[in-house]
LUMKOLFI-307140 format. One record per atom (N, C-alpha, C): z, x, y; residue in three letters. Coordinates in steps of 0.05 Angstrom, whole numbers, plus 5000, padded with zeros to 4 digits. Layout:
residues N
+------+------+------+-----+
:    Z :    X :    Y :  aa :
+------+------+------+-----+
:    Z :    X :    Y : ALA :
...
+------+------+------+-----+
end
This chain:
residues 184
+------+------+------+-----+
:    Z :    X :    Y :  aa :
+------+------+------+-----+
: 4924 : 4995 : 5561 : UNK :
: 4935 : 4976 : 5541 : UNK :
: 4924 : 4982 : 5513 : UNK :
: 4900 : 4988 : 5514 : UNK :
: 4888 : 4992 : 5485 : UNK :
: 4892 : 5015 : 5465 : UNK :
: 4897 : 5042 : 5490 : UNK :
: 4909 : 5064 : 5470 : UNK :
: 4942 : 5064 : 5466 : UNK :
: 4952 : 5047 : 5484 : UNK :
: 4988 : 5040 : 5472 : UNK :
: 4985 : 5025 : 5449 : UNK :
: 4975 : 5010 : 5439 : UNK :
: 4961 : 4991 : 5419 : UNK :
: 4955 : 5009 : 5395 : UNK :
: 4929 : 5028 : 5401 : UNK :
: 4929 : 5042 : 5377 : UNK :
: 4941 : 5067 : 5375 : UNK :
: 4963 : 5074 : 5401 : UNK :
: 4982 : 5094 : 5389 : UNK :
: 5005 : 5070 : 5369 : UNK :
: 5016 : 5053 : 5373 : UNK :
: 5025 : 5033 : 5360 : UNK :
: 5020 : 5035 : 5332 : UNK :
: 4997 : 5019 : 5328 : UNK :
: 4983 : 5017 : 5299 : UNK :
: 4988 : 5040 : 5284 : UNK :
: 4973 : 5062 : 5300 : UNK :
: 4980 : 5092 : 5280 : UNK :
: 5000 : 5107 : 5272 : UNK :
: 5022 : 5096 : 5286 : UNK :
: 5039 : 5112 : 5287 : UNK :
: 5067 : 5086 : 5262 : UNK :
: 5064 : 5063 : 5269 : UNK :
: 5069 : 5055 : 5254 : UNK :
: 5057 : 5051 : 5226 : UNK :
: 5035 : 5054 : 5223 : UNK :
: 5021 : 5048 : 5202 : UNK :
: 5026 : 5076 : 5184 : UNK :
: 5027 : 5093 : 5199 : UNK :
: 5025 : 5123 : 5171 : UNK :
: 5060 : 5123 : 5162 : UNK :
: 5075 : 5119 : 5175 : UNK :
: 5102 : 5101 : 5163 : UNK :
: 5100 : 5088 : 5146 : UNK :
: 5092 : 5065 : 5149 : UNK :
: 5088 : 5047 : 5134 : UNK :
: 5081 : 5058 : 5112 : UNK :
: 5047 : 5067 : 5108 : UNK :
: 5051 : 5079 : 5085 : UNK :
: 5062 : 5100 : 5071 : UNK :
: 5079 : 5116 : 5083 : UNK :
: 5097 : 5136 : 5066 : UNK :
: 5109 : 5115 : 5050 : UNK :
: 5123 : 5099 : 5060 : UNK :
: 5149 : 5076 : 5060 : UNK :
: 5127 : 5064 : 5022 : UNK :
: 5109 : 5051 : 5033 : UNK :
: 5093 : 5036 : 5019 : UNK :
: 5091 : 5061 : 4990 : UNK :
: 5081 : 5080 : 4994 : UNK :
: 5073 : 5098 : 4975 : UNK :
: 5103 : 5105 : 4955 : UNK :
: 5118 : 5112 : 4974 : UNK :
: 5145 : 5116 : 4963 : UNK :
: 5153 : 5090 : 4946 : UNK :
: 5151 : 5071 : 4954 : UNK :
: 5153 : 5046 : 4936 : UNK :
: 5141 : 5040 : 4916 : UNK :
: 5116 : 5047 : 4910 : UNK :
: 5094 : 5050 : 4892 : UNK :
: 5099 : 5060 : 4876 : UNK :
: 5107 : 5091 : 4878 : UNK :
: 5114 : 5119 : 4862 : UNK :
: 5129 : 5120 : 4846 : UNK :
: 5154 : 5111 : 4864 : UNK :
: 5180 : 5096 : 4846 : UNK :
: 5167 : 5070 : 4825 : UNK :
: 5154 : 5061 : 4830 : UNK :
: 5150 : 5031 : 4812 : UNK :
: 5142 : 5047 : 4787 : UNK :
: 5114 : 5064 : 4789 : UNK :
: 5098 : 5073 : 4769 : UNK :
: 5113 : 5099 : 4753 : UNK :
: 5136 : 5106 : 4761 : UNK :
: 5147 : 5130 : 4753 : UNK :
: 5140 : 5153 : 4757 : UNK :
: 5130 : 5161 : 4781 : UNK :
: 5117 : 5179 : 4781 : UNK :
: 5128 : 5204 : 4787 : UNK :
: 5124 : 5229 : 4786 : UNK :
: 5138 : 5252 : 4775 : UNK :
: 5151 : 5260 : 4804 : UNK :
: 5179 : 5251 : 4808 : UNK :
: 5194 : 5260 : 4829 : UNK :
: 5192 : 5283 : 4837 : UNK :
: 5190 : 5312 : 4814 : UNK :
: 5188 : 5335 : 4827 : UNK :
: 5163 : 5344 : 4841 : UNK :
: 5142 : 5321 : 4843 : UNK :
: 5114 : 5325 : 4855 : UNK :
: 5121 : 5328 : 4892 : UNK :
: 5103 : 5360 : 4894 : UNK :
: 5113 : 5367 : 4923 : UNK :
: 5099 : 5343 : 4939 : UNK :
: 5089 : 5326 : 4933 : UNK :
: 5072 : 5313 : 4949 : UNK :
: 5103 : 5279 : 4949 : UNK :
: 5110 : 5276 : 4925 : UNK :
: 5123 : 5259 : 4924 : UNK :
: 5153 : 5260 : 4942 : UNK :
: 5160 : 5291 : 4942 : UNK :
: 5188 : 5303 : 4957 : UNK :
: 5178 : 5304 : 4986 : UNK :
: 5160 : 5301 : 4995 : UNK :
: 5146 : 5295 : 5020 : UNK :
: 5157 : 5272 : 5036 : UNK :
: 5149 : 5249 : 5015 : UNK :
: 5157 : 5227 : 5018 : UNK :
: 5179 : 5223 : 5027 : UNK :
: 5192 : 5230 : 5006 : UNK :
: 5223 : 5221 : 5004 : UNK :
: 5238 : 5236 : 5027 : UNK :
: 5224 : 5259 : 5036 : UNK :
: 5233 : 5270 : 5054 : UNK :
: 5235 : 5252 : 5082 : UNK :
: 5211 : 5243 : 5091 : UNK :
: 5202 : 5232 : 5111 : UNK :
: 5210 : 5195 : 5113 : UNK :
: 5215 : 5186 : 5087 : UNK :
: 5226 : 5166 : 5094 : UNK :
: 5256 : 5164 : 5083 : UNK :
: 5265 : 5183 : 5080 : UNK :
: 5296 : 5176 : 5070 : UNK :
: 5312 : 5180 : 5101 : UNK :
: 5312 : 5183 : 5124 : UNK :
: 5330 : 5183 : 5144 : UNK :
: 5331 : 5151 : 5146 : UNK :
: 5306 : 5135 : 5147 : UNK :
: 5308 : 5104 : 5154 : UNK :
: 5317 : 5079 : 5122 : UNK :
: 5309 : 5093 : 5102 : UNK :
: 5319 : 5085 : 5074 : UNK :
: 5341 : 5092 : 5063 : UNK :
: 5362 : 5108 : 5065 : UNK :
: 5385 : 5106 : 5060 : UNK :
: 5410 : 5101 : 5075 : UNK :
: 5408 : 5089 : 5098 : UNK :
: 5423 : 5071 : 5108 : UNK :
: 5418 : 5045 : 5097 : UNK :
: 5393 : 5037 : 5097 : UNK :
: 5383 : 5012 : 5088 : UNK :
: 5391 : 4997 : 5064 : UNK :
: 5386 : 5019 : 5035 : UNK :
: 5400 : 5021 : 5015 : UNK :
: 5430 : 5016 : 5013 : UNK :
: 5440 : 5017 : 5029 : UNK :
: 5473 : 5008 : 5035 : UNK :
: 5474 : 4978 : 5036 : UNK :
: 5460 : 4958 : 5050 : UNK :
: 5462 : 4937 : 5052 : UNK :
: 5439 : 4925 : 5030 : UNK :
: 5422 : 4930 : 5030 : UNK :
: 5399 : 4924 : 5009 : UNK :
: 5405 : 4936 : 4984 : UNK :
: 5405 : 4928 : 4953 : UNK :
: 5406 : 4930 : 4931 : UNK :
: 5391 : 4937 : 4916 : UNK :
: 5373 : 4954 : 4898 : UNK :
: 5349 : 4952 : 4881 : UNK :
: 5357 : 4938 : 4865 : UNK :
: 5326 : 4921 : 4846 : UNK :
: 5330 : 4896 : 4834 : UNK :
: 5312 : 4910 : 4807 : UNK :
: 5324 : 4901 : 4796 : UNK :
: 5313 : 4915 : 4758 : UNK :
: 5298 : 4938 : 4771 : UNK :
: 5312 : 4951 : 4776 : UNK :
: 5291 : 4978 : 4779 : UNK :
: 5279 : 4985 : 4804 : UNK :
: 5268 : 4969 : 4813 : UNK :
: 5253 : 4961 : 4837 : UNK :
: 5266 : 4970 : 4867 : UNK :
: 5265 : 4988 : 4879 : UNK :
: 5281 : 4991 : 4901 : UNK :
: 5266 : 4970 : 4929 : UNK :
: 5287 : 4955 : 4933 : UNK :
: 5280 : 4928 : 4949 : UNK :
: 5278 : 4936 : 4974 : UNK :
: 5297 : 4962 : 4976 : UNK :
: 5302 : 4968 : 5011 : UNK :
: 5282 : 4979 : 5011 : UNK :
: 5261 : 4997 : 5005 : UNK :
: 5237 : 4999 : 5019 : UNK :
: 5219 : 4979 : 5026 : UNK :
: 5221 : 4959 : 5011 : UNK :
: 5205 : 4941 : 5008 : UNK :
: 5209 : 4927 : 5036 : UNK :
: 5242 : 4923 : 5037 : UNK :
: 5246 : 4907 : 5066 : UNK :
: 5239 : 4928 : 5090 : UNK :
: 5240 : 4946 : 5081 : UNK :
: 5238 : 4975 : 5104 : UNK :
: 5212 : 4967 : 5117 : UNK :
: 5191 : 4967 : 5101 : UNK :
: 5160 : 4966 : 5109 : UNK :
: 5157 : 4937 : 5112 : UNK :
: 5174 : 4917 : 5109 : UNK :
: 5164 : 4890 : 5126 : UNK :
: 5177 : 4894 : 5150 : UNK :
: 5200 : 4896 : 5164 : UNK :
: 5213 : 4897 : 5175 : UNK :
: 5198 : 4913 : 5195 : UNK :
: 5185 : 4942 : 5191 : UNK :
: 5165 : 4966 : 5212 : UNK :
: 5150 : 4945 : 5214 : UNK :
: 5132 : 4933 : 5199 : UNK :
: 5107 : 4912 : 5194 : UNK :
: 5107 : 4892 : 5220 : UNK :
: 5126 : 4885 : 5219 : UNK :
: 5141 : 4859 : 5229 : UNK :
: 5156 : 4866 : 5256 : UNK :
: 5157 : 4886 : 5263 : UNK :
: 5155 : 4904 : 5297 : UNK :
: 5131 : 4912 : 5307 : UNK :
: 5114 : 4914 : 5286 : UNK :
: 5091 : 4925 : 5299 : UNK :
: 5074 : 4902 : 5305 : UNK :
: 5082 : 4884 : 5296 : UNK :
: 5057 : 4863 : 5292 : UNK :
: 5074 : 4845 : 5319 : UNK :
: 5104 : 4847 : 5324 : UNK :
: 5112 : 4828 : 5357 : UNK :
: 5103 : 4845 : 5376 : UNK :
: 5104 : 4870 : 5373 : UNK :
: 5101 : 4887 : 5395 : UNK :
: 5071 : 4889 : 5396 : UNK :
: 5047 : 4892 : 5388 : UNK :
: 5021 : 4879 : 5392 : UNK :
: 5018 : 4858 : 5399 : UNK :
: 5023 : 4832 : 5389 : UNK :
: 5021 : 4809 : 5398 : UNK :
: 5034 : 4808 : 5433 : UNK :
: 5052 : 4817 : 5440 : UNK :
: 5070 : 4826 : 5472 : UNK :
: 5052 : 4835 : 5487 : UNK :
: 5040 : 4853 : 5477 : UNK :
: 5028 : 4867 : 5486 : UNK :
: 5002 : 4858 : 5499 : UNK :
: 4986 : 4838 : 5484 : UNK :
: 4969 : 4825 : 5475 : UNK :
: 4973 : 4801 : 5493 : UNK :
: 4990 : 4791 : 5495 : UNK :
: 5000 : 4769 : 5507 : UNK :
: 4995 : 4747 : 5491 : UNK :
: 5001 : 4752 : 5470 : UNK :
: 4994 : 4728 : 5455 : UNK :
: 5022 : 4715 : 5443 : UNK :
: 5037 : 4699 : 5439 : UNK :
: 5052 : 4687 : 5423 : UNK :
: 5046 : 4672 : 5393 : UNK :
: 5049 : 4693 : 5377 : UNK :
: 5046 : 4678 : 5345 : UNK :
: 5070 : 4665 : 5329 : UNK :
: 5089 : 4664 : 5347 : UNK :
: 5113 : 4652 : 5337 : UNK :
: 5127 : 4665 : 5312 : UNK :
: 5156 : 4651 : 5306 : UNK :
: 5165 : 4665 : 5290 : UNK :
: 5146 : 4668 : 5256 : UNK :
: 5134 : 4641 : 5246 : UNK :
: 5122 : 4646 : 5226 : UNK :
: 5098 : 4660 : 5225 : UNK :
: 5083 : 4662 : 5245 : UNK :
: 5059 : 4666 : 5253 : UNK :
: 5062 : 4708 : 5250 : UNK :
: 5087 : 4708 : 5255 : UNK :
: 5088 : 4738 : 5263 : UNK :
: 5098 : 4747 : 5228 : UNK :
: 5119 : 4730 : 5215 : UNK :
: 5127 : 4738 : 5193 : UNK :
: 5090 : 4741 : 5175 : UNK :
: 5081 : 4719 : 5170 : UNK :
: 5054 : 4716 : 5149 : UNK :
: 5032 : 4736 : 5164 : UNK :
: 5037 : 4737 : 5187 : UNK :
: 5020 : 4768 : 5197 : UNK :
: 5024 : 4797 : 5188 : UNK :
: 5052 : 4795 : 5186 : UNK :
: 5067 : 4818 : 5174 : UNK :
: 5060 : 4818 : 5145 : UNK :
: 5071 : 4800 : 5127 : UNK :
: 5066 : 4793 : 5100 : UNK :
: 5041 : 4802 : 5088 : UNK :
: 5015 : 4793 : 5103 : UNK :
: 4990 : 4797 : 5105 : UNK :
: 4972 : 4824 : 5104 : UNK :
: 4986 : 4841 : 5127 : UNK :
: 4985 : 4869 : 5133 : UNK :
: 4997 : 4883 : 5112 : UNK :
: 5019 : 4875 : 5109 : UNK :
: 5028 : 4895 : 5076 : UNK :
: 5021 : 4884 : 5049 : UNK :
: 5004 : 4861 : 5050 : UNK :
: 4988 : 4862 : 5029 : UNK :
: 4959 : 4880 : 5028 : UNK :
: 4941 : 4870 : 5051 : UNK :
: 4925 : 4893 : 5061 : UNK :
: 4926 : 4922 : 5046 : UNK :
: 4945 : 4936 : 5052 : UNK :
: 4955 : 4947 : 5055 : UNK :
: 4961 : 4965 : 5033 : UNK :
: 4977 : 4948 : 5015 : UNK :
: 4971 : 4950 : 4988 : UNK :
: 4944 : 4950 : 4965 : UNK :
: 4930 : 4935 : 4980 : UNK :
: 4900 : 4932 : 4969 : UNK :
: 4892 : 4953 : 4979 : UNK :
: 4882 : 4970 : 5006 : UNK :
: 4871 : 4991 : 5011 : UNK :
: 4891 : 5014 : 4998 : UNK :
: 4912 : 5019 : 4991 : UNK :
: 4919 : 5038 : 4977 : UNK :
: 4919 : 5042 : 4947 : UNK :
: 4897 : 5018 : 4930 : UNK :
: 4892 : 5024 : 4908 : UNK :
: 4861 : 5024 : 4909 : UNK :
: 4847 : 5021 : 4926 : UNK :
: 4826 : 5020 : 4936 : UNK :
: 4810 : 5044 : 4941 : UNK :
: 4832 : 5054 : 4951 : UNK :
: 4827 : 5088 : 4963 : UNK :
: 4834 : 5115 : 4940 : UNK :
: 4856 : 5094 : 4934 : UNK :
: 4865 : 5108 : 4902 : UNK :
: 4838 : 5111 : 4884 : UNK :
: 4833 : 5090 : 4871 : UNK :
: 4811 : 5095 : 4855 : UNK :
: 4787 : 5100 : 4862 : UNK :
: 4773 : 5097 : 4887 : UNK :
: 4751 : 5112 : 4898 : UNK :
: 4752 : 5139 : 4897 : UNK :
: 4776 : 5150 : 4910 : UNK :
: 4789 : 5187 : 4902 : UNK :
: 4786 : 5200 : 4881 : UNK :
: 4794 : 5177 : 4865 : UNK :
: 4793 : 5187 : 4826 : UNK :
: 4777 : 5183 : 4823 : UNK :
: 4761 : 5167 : 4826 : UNK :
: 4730 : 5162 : 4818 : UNK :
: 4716 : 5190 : 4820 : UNK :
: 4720 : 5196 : 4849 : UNK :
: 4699 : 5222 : 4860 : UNK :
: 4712 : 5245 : 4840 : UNK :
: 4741 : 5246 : 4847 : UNK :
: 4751 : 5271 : 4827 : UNK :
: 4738 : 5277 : 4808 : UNK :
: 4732 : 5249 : 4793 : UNK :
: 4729 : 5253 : 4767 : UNK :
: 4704 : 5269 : 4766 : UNK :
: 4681 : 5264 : 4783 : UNK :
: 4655 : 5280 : 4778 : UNK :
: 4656 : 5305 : 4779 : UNK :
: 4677 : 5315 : 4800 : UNK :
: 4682 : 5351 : 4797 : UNK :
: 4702 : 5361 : 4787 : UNK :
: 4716 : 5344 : 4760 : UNK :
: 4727 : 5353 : 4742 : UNK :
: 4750 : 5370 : 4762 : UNK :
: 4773 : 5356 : 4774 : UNK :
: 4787 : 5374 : 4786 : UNK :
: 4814 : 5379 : 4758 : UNK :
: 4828 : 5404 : 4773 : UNK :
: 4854 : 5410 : 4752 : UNK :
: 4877 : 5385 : 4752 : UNK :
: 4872 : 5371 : 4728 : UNK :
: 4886 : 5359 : 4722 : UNK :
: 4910 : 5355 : 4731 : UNK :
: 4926 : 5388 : 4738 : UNK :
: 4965 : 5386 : 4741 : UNK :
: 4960 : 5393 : 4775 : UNK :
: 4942 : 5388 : 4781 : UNK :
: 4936 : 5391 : 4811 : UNK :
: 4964 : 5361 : 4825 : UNK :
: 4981 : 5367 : 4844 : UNK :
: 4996 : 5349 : 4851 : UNK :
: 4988 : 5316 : 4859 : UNK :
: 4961 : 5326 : 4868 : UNK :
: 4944 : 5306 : 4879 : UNK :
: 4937 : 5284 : 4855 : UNK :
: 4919 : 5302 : 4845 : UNK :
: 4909 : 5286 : 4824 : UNK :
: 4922 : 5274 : 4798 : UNK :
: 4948 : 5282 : 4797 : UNK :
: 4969 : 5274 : 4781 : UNK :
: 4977 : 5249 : 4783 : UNK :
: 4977 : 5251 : 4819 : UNK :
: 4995 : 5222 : 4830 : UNK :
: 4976 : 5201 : 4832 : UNK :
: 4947 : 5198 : 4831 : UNK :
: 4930 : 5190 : 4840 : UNK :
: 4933 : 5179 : 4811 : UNK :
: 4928 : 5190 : 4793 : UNK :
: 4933 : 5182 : 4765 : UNK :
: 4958 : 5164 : 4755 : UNK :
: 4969 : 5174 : 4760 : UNK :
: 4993 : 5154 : 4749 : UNK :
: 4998 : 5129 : 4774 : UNK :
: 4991 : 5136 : 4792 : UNK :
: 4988 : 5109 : 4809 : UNK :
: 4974 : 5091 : 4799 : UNK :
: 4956 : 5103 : 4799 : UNK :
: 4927 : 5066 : 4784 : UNK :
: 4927 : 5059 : 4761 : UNK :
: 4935 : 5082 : 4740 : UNK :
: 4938 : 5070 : 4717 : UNK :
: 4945 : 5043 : 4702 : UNK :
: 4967 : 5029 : 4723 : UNK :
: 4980 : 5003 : 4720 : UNK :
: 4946 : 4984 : 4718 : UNK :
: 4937 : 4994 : 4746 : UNK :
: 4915 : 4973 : 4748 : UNK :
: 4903 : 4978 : 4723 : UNK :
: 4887 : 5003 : 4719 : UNK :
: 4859 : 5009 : 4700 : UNK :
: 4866 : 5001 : 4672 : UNK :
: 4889 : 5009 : 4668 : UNK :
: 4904 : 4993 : 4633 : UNK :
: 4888 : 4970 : 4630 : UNK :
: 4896 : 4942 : 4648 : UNK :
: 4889 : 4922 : 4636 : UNK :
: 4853 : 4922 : 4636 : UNK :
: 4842 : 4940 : 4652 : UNK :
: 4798 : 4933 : 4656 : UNK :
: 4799 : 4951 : 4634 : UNK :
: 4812 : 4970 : 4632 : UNK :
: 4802 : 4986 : 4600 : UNK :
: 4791 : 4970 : 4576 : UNK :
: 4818 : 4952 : 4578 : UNK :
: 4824 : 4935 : 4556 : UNK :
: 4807 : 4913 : 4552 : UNK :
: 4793 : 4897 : 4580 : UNK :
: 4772 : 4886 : 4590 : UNK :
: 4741 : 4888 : 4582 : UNK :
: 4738 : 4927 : 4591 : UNK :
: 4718 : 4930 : 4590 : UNK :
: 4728 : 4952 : 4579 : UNK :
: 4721 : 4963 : 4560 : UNK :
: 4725 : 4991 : 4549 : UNK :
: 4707 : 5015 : 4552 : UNK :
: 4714 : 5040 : 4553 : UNK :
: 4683 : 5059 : 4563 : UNK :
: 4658 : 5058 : 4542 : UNK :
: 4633 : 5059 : 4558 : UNK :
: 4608 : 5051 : 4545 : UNK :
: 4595 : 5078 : 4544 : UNK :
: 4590 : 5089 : 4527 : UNK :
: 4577 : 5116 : 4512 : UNK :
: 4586 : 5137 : 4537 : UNK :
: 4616 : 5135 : 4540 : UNK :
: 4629 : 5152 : 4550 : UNK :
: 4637 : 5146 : 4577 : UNK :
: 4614 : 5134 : 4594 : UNK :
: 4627 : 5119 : 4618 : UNK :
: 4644 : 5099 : 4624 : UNK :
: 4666 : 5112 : 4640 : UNK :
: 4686 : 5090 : 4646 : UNK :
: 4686 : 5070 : 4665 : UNK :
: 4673 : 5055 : 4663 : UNK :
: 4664 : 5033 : 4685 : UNK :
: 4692 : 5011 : 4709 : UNK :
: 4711 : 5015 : 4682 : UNK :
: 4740 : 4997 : 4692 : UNK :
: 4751 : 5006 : 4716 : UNK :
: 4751 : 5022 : 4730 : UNK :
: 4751 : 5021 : 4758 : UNK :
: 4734 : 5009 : 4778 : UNK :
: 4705 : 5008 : 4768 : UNK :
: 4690 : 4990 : 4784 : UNK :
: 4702 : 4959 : 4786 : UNK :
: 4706 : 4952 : 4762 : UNK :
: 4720 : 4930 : 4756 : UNK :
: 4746 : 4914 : 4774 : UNK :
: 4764 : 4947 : 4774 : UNK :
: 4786 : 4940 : 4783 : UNK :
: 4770 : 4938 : 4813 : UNK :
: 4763 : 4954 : 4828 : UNK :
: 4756 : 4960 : 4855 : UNK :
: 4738 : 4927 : 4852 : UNK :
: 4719 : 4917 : 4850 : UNK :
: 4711 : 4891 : 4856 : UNK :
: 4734 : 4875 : 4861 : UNK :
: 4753 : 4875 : 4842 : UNK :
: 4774 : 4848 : 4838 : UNK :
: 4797 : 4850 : 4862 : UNK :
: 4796 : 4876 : 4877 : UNK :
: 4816 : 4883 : 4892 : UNK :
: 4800 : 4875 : 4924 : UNK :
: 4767 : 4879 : 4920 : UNK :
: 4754 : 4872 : 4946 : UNK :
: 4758 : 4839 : 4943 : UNK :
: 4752 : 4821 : 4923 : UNK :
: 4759 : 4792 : 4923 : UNK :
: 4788 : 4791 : 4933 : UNK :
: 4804 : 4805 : 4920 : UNK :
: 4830 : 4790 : 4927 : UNK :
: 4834 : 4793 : 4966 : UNK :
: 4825 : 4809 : 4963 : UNK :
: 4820 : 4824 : 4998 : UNK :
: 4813 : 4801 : 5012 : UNK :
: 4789 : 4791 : 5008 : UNK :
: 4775 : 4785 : 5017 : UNK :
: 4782 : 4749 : 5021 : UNK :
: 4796 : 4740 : 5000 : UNK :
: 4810 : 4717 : 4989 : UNK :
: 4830 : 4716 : 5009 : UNK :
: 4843 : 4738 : 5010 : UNK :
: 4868 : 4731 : 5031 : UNK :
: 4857 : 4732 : 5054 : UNK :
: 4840 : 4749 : 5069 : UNK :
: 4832 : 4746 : 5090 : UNK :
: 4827 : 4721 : 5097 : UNK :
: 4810 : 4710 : 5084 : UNK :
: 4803 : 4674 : 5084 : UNK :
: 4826 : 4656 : 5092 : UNK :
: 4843 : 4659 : 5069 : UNK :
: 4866 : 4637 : 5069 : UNK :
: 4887 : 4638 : 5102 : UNK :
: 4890 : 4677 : 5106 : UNK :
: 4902 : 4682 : 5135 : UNK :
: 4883 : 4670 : 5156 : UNK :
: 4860 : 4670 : 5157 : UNK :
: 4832 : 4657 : 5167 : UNK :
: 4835 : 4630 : 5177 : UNK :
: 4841 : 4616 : 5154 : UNK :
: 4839 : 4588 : 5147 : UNK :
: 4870 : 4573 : 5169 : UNK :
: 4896 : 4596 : 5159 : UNK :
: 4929 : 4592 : 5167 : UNK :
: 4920 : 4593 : 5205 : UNK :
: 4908 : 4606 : 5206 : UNK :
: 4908 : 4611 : 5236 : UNK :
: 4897 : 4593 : 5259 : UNK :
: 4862 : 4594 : 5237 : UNK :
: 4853 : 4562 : 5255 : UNK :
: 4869 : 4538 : 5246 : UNK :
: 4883 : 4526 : 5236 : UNK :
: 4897 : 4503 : 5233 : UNK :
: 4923 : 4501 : 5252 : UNK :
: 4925 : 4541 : 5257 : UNK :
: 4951 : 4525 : 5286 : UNK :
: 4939 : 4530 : 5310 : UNK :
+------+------+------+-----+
end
């Protein structure tokens, strides 16, 4: 039971995040011809362009991934619970899902800026694919802690910043899902 479980998790989860990343990429503009980005699009466009047919992008925003990765989210999390023998009901399973792809989102800017953080000490090549995307991914976040906290005799501290505010928010939701669960 336990390794059907975490073939489950893993197998939906690294989905998920293509799905998630691809959604991200697109938000932040990030350089489509990046082999790392055509990866993506490779691997989730068989289940996203059907989807796209019935789902619409909204100012920009492509929605069908968005529903793409609740929807995987939201199979993986009935089929655990089945598994599990547990019944979380229909809301119980949607705010579980909701939950996990916020997660989710927090550990992939989490991991983002930890990465860049390290990069930054060994000065990697800039037009490196990696470190391109890793860059223009967080940037959204680090803009506003720049602006916050600005660098101090050269050190850029505003990722620490960002990374605290992202372990609270983490940590905040965990609580509140915490809190949703013992009350039913």
């Amino acid at each position: 039971m336990t390794a059907t479980i975490f073939l489950i998790q893993t197998l939906f989860g690294f989905y998920i995040l293509a799905v998630m990343l691809r959604f991200l990429l697109q938000w932040v503009r990030a350089d489509f011809y990046n082999p790392l980005v055509q990866f993506l699009v490779r691997i989730t466009n068989p289940l996203l362009l059907p989807l796209r047919r019935i789902v619409p992008g909204y100012k920009g925003l492509d929605v069908a991934s968005l529903v793409l990765a609740f929807l995987l989210q939201l199979l993986e999390v009935v089929l655990v619970t089945l598994l599990l023998s547990r019944d979380a009901g229909i809301g119980g399973s949607l705010l579980l899902a909701a939950g996990e792809l916020f997660k989710l989102l927090i550990n992939i800017y989490l991991w983002g800026l930890i990465i860049q953080v390290v990069l930054s000490w060994v000065n990697p090549d800039p037009y490196h694919p990696a470190a391109r995307l890793l860059s223009q991914l967080t940037v959204p976040l680090l803009r506003p802690a720049r602006r916050l906290l600005p660098p101090i005799a050269g050190v850029d501290l505003s990722p620490m910043l960002v990374i605290v505010g992202l372990i609270f928010i983490s940590l905040l939701l965990q609580d509140l899902l915490g809190l949703w669960i013992g009350v039913r």
